[in-house]
PyMOL commands that place a pseudoatom at each C-alpha (Angstrom):
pseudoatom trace, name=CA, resn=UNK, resi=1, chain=A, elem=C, hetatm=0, pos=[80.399, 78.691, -60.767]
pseudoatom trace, name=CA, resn=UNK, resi=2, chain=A, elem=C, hetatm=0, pos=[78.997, 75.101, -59.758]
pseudoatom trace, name=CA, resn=UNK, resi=3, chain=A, elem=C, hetatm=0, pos=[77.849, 74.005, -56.499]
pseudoatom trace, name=CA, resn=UNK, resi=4, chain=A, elem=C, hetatm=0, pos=[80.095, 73.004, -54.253]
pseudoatom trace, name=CA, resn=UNK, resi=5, chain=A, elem=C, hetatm=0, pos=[83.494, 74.830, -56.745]
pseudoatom trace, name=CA, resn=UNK, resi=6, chain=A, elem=C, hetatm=0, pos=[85.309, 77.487, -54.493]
pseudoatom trace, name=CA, resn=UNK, resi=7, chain=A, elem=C, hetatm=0, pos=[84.273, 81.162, -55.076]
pseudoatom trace, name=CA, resn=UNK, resi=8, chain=A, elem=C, hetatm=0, pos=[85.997, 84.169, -53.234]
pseudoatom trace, name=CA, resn=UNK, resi=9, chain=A, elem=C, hetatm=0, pos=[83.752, 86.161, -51.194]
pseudoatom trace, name=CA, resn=UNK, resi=10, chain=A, elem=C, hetatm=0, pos=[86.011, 89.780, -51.330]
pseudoatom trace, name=CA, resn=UNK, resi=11, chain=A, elem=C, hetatm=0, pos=[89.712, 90.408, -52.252]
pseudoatom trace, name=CA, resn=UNK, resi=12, chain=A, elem=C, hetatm=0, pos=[91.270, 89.740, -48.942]
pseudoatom trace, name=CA, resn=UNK, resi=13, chain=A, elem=C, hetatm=0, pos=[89.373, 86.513, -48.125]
pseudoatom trace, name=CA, resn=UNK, resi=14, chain=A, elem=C, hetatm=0, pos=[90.471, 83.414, -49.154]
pseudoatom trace, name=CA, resn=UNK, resi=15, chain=A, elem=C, hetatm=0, pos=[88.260, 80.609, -51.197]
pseudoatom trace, name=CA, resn=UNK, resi=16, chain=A, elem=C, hetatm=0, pos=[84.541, 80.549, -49.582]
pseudoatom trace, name=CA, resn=UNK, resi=17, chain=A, elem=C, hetatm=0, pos=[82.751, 76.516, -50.448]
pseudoatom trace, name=CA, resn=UNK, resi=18, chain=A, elem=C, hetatm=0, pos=[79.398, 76.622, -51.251]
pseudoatom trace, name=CA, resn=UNK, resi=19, chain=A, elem=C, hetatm=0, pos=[77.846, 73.961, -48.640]
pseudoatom trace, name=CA, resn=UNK, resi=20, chain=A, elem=C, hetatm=0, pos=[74.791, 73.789, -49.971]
pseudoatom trace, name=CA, resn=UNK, resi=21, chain=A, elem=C, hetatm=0, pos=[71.539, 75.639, -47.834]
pseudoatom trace, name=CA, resn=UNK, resi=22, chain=A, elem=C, hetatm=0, pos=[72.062, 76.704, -44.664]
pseudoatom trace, name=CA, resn=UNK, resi=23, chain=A, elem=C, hetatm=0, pos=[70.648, 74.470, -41.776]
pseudoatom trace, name=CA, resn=UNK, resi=24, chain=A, elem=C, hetatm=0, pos=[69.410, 76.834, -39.767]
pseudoatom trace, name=CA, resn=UNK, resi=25, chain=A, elem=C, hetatm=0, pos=[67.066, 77.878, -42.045]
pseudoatom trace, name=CA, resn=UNK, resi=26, chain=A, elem=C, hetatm=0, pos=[64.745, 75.090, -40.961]
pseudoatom trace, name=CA, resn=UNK, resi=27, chain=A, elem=C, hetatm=0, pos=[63.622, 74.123, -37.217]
pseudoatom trace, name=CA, resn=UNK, resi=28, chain=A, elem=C, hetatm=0, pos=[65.345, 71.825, -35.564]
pseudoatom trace, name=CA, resn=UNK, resi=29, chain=A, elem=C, hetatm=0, pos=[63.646, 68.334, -35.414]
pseudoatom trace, name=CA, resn=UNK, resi=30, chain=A, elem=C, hetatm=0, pos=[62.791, 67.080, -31.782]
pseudoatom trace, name=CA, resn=UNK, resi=31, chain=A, elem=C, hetatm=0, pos=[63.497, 63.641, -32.976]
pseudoatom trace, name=CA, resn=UNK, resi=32, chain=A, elem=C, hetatm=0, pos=[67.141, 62.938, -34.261]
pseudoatom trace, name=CA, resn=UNK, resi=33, chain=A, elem=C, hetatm=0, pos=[69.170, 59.941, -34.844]
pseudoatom trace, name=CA, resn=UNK, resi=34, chain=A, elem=C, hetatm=0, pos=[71.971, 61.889, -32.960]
pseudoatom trace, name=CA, resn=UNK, resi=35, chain=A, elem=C, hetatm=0, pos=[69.830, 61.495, -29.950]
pseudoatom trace, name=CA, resn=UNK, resi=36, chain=A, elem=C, hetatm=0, pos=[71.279, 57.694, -29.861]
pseudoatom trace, name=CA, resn=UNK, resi=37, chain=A, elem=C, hetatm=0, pos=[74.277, 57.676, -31.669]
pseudoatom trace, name=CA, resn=UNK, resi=38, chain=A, elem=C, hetatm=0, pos=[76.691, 60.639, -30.856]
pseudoatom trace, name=CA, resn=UNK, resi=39, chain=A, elem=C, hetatm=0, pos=[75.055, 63.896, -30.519]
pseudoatom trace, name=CA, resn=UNK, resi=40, chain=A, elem=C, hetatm=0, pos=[76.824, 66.893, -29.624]
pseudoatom trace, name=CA, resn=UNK, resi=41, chain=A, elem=C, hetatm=0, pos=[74.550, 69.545, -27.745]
pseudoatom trace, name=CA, resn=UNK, resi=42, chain=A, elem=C, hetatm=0, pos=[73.849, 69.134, -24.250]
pseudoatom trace, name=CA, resn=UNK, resi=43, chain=A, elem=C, hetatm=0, pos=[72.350, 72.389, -23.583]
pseudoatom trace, name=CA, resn=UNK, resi=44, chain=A, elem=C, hetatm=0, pos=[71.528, 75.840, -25.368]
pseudoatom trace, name=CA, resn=UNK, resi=45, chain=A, elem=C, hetatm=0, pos=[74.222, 77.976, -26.992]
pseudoatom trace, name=CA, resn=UNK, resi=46, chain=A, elem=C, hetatm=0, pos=[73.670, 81.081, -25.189]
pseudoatom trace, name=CA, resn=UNK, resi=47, chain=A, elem=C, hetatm=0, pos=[72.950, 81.220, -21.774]
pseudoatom trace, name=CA, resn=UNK, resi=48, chain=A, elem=C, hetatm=0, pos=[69.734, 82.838, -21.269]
pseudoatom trace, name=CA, resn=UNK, resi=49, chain=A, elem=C, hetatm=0, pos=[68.892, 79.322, -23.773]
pseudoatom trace, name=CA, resn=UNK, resi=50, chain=A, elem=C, hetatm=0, pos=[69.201, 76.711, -21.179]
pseudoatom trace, name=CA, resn=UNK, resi=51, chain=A, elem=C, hetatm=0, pos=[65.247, 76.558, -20.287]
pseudoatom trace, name=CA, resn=UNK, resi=52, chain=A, elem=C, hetatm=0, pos=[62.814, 75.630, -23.721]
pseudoatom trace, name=CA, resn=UNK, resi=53, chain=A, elem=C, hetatm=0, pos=[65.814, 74.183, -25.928]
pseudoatom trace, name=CA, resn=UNK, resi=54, chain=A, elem=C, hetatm=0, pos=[65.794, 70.863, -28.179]
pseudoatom trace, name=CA, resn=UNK, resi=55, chain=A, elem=C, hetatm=0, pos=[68.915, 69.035, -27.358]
pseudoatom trace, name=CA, resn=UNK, resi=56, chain=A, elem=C, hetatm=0, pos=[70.359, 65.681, -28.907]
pseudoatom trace, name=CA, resn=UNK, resi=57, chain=A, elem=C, hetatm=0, pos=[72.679, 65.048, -25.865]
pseudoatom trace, name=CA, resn=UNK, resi=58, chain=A, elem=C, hetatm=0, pos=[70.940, 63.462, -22.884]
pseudoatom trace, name=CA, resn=UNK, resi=59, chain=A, elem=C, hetatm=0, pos=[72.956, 63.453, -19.034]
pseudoatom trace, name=CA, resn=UNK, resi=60, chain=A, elem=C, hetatm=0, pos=[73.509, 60.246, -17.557]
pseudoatom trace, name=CA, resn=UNK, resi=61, chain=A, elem=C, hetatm=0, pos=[71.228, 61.681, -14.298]
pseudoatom trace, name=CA, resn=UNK, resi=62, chain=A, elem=C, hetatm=0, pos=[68.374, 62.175, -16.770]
pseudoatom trace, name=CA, resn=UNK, resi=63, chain=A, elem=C, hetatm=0, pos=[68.441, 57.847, -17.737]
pseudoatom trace, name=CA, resn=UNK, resi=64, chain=A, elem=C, hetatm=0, pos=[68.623, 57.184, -14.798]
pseudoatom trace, name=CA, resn=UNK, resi=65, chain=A, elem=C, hetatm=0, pos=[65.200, 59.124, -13.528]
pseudoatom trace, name=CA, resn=UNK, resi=66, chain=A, elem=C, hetatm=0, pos=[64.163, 57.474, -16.911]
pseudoatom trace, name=CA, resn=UNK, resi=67, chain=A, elem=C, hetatm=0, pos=[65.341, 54.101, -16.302]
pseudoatom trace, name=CA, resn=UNK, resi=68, chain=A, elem=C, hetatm=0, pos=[63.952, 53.894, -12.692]
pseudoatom trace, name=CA, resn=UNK, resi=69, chain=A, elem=C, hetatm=0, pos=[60.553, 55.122, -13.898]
pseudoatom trace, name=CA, resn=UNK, resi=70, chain=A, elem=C, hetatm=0, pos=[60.187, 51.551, -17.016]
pseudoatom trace, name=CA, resn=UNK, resi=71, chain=A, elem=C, hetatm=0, pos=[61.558, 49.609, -13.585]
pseudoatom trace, name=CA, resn=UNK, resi=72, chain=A, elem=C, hetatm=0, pos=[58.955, 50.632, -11.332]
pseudoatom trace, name=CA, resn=UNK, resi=73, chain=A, elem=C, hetatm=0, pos=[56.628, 50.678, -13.847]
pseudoatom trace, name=CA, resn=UNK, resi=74, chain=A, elem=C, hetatm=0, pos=[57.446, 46.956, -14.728]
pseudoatom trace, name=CA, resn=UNK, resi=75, chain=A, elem=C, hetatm=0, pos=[57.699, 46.816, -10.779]
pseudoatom trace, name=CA, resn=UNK, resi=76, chain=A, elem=C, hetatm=0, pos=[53.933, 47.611, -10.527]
pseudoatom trace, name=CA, resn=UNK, resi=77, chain=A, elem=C, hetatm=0, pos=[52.600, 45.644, -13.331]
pseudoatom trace, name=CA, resn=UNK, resi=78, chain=A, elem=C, hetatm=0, pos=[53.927, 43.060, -11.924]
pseudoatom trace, name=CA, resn=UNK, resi=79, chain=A, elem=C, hetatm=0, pos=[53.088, 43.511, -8.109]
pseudoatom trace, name=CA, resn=UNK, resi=80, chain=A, elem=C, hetatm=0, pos=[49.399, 44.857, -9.523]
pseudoatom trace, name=CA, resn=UNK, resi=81, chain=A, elem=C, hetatm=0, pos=[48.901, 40.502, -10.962]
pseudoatom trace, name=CA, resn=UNK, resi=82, chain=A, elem=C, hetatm=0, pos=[50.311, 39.047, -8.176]
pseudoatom trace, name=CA, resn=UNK, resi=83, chain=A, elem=C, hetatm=0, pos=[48.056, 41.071, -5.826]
pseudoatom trace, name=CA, resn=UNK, resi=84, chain=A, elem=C, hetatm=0, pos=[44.656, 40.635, -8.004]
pseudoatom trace, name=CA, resn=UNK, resi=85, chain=A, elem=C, hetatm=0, pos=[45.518, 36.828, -8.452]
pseudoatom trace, name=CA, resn=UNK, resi=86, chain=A, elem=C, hetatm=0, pos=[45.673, 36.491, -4.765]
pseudoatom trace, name=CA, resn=UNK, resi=87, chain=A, elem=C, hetatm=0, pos=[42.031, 38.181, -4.297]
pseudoatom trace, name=CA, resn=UNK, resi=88, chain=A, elem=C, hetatm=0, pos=[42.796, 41.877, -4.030]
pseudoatom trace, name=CA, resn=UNK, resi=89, chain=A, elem=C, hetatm=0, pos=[41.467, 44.492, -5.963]
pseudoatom trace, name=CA, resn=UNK, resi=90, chain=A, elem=C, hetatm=0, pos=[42.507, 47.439, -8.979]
pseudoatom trace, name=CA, resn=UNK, resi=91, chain=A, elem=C, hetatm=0, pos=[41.559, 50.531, -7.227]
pseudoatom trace, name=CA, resn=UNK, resi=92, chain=A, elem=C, hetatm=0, pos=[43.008, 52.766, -10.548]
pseudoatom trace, name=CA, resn=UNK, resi=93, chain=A, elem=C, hetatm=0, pos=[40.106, 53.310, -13.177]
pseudoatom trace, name=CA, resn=UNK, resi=94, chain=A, elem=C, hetatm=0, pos=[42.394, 53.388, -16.180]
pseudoatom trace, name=CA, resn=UNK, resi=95, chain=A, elem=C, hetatm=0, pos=[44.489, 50.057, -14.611]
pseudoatom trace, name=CA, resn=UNK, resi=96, chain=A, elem=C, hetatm=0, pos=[41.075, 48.298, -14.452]
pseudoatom trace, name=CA, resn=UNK, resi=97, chain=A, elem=C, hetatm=0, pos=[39.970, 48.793, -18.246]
pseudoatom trace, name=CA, resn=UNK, resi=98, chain=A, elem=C, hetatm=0, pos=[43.305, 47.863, -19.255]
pseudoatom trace, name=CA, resn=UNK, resi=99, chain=A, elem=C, hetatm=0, pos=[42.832, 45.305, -17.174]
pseudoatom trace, name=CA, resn=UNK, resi=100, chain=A, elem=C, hetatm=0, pos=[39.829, 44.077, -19.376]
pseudoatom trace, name=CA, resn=UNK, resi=101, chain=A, elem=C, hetatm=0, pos=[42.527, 43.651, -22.397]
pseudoatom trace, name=CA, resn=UNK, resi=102, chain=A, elem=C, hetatm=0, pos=[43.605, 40.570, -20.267]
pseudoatom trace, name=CA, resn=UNK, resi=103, chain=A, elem=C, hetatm=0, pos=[47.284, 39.773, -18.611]
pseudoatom trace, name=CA, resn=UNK, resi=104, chain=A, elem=C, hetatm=0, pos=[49.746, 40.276, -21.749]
pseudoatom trace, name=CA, resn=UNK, resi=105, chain=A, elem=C, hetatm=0, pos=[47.189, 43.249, -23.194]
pseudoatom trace, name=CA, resn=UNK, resi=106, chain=A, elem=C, hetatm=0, pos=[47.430, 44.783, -19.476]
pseudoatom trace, name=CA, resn=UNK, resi=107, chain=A, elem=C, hetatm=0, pos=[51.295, 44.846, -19.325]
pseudoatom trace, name=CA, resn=UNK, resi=108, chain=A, elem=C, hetatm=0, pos=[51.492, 45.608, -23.305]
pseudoatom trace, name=CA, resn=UNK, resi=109, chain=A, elem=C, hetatm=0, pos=[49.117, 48.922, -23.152]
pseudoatom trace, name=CA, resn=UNK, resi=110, chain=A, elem=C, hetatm=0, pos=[51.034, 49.816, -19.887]
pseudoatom trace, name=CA, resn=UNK, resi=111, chain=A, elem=C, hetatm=0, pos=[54.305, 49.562, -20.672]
pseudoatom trace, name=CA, resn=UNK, resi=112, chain=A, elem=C, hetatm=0, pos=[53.499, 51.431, -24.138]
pseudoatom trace, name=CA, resn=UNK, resi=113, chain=A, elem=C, hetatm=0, pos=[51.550, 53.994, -22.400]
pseudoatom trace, name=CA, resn=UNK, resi=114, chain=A, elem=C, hetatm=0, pos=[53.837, 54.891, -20.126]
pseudoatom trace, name=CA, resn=UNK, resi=115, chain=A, elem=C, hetatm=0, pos=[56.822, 54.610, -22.500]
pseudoatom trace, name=CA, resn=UNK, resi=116, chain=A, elem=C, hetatm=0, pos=[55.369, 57.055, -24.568]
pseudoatom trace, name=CA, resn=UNK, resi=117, chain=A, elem=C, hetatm=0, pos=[54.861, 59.455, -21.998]
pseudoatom trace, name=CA, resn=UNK, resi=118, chain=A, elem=C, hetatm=0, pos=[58.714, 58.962, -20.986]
pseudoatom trace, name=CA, resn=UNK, resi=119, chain=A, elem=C, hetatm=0, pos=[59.958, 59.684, -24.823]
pseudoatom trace, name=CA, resn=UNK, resi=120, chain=A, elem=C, hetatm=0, pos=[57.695, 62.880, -24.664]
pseudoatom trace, name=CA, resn=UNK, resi=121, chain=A, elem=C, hetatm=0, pos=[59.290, 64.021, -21.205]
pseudoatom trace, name=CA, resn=UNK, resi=122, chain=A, elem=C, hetatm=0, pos=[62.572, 63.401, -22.092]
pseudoatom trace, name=CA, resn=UNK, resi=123, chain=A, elem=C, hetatm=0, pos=[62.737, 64.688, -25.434]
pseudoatom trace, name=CA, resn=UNK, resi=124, chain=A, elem=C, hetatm=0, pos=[61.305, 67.936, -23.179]
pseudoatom trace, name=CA, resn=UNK, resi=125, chain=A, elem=C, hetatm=0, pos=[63.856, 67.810, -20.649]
pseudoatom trace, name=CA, resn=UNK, resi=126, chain=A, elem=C, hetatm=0, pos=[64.587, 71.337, -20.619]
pseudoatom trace, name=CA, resn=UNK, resi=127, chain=A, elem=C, hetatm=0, pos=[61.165, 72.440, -20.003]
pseudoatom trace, name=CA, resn=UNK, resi=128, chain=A, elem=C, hetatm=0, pos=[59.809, 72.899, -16.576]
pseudoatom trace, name=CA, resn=UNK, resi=129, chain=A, elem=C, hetatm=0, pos=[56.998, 70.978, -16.880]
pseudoatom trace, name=CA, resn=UNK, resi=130, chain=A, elem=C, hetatm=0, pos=[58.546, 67.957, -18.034]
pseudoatom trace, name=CA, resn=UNK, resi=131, chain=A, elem=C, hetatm=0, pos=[60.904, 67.891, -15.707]
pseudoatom trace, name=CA, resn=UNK, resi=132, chain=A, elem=C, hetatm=0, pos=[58.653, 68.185, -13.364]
pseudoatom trace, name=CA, resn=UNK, resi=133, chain=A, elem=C, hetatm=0, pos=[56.477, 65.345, -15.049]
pseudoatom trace, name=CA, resn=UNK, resi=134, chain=A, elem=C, hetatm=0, pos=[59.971, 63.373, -14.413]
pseudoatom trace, name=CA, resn=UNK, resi=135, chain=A, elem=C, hetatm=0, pos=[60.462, 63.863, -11.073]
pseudoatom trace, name=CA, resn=UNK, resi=136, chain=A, elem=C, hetatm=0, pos=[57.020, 63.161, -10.132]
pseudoatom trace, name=CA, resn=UNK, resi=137, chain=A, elem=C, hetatm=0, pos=[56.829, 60.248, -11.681]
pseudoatom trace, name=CA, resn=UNK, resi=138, chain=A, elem=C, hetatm=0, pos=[59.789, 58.994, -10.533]
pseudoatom trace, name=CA, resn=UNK, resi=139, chain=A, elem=C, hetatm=0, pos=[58.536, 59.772, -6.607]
pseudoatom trace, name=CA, resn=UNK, resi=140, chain=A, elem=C, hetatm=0, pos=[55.033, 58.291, -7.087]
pseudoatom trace, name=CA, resn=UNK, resi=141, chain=A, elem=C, hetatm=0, pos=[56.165, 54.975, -8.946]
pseudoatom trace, name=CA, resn=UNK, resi=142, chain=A, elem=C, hetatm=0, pos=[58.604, 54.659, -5.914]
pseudoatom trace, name=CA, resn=UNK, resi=143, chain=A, elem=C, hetatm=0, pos=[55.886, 55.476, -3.434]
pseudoatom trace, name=CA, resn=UNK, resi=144, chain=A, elem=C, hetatm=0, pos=[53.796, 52.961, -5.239]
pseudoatom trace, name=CA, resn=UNK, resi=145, chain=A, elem=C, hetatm=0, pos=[56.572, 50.451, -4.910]
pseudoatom trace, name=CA, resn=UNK, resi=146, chain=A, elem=C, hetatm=0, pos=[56.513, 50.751, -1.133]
pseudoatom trace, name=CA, resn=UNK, resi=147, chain=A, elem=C, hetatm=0, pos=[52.690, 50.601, -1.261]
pseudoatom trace, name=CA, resn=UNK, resi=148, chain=A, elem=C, hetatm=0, pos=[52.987, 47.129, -3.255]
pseudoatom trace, name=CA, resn=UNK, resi=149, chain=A, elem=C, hetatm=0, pos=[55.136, 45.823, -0.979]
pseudoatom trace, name=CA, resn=UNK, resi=150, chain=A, elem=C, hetatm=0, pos=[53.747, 47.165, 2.639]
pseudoatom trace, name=CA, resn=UNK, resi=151, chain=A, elem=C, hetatm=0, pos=[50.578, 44.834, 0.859]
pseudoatom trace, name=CA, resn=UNK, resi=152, chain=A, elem=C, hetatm=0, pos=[52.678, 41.838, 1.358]
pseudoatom trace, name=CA, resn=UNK, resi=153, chain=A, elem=C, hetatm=0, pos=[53.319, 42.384, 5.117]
pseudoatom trace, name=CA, resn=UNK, resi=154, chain=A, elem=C, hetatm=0, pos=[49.675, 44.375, 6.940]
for i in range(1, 154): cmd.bond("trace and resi %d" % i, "trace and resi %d" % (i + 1))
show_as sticks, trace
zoom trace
């Protein structure tokens, strides 16, 4: 028979299609087009899989954290040229060499940076450590935002 013709599998059963290979066969790609546009797995399909899965479904909580991380991070770009153009000083080793790449190279490289670092933890989600990365993140960016601002007033 030809791919994709009906074939019966045993006398009871009725007409089996050949689908082609079987999915499964290969490993499921972190990266996925359904991550975007309509995926359908928010979690693991057993239970004891809920911790260490690839998912293509993302929770609206999880954005958010992600979304309030590229705000604070634009947040403190922004607050770290205001405060060196009015005579203060980058105390952050890495912030100071990108620094050296000049304004638009400063807020390019950081944005990037740190937007990488955000696809890697969310694509991750379901691993401790990057939701810890997440969370922690999330705090010190907001801590930082205080820190900026406190600046304005002492």
């Amino acid at each position: 028979m030809s791919e994709g013709q009906a074939s019966s599998n045993s006398p009871g059963e009725g007409p089996r299609v050949d689908r082609g290979s079987d999915r499964r066969r290969r490993a499921t790609r972190r990266f996925s087009l359904y991550s975007v546009w309509g995926g359908r797995r928010r979690g693991g399909r057993r239970g004891e899989e809920q911790r260490g899965v690839f998912v293509d479904v993302y929770s609206t909580r999880l954005w958010l954290v992600v979304m309030w991380v590229v705000l604070m991070n634009i947040a403190d770009s922004f607050f770290t040229l205001v405060h060196l153009q009015n005579g203060g000083v980058e105390a952050n080793p890495m912030a100071q060499a990108l620094l050296a790449t000049g304004r638009e190279g400063f807020v390019f490289w950081k944005c990037g940076l740190i937007g990488l670092a955000l696809v890697v933890l969310t694509v991750h989600k379901n691993f401790p450590m990057a939701r810890l990365g997440l969370w922690v993140s999330a705090g010190a960016y907001t801590l930082l935002l205080v820190y900026h601002l406190a600046l304005f007033f002492f």
